[in-house]
C-alpha positions in Angstrom: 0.0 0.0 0.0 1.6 3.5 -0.9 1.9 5.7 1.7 0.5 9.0 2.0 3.8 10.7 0.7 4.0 8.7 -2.6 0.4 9.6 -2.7 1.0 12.8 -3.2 4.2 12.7 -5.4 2.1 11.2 -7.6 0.7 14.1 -10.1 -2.8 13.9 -11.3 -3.7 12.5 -14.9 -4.3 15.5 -17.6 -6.5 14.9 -20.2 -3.7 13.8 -22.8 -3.1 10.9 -20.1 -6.4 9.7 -19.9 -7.6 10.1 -23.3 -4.7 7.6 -24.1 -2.0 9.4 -25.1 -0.9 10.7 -28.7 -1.9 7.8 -30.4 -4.9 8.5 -29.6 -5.1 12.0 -30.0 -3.9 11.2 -34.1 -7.3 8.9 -34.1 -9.2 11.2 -33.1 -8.1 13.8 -35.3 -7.8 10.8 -38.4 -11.5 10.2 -37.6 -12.1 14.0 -37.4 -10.4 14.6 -40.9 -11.6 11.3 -42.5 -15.4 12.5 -41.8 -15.1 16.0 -43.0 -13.6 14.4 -46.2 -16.1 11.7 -47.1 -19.2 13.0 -45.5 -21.4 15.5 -47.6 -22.8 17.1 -44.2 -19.1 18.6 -43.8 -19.0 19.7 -47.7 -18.5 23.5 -46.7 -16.0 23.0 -43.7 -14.1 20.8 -46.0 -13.8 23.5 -48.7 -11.9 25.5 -46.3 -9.4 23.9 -46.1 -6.5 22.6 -48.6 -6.6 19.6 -51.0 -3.8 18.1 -49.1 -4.4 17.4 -45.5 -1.7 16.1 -43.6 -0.1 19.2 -43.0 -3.8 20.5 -40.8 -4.0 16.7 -39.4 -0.6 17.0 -37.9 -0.9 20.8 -36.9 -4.6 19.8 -35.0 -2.8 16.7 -33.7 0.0 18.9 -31.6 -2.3 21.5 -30.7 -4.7 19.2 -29.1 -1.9 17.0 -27.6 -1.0 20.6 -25.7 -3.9 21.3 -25.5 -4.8 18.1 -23.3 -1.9 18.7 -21.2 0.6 16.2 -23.1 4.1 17.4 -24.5 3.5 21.7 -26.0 5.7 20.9 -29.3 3.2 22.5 -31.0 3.0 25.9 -28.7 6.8 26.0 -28.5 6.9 26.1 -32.5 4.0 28.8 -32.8 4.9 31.3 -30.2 2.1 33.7 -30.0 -0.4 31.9 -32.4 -3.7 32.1 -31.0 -6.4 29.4 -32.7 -9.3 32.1 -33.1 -6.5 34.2 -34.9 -5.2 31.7 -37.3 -9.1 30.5 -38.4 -10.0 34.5 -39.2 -9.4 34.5 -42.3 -11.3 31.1 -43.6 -14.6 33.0 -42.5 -15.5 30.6 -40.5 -19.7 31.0 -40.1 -22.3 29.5 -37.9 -23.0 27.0 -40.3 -18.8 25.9 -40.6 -18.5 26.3 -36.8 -21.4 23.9 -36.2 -19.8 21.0 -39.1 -16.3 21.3 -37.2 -18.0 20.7 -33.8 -20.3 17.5 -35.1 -17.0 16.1 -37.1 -15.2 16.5 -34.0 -18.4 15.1 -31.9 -18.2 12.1 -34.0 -14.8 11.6 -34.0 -14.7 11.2 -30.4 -17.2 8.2 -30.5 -15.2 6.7 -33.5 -11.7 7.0 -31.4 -13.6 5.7 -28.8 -12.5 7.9 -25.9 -13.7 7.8 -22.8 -17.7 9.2 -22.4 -17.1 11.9 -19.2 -14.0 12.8 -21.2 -15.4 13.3 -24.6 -18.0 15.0 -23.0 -16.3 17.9 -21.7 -14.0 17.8 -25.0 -17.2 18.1 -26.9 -18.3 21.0 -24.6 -14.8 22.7 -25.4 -15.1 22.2 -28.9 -18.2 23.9 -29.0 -17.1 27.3 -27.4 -14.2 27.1 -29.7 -15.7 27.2 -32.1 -18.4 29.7 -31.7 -15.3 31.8 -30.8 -14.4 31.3 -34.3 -17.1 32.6 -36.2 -17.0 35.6 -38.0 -19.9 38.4 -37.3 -18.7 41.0 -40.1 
């Protein structure tokens, strides 16, 4: 039985930990891009973004990794990005904010991560995104 010091050496799990790590994070954001590119309900999202997607799959896969608390690669090598910033100019709308948070809804049940957890991930997407859209 640990004791109550190695109790509390012991840090919490982040996110990143219990969503299963990176590998898991890439699912999820595998699933994410493999909807938006076959399913005709993400037809507009999909338009705003490049034919090639492997450069946004592994740009969404560091962000989230940091995002969930894993290893910040990708906020070491983008000093001073902000998300909201780097999505103004696709004029992102209601309609595009609303795709990216069902994709990313639906990713989470393919990647199958953990219910509580892709609950509150869900909730986050969601005011993400509405901090995305454009009002001009």
């Amino acid at each position: 039985m640990a004791t109550t010091a190695e109790t509390a050496a012991k840090p919490a799990p982040t996110p990143f930990d219990l969503v299963g790590g990176r590998d898991s994070v890439a699912r999820l954001v595998g699933a994410f891009y493999d909807l938006m590119a076959s399913d005709p309900a993400y037809a507009d999202l999909r338009k705003m973004h490049a034919a090639d997607l492997t450069p946004m799959k592994n740009s969404l896969t560091g962000y989230l990794t940091g995002w969930l608390g894993g290893p910040r690669d990708w906020f070491e090598e983008n000093p001073g990005k902000c998300m909201v910033s780097l999505h103004g100019p696709l004029g992102v709308t209601k309609e595009t904010a609303q795709q990216w948070v069902s994709a990313m809804s639906k990713a989470l049940d393919i990647a199958e991560i953990d219910s509580a957890l892709a609950a509150a991930m869900a909730q986050a997407f969601t005011q993400m995104a509405s901090g995305m859209i454009r009002s001009d």
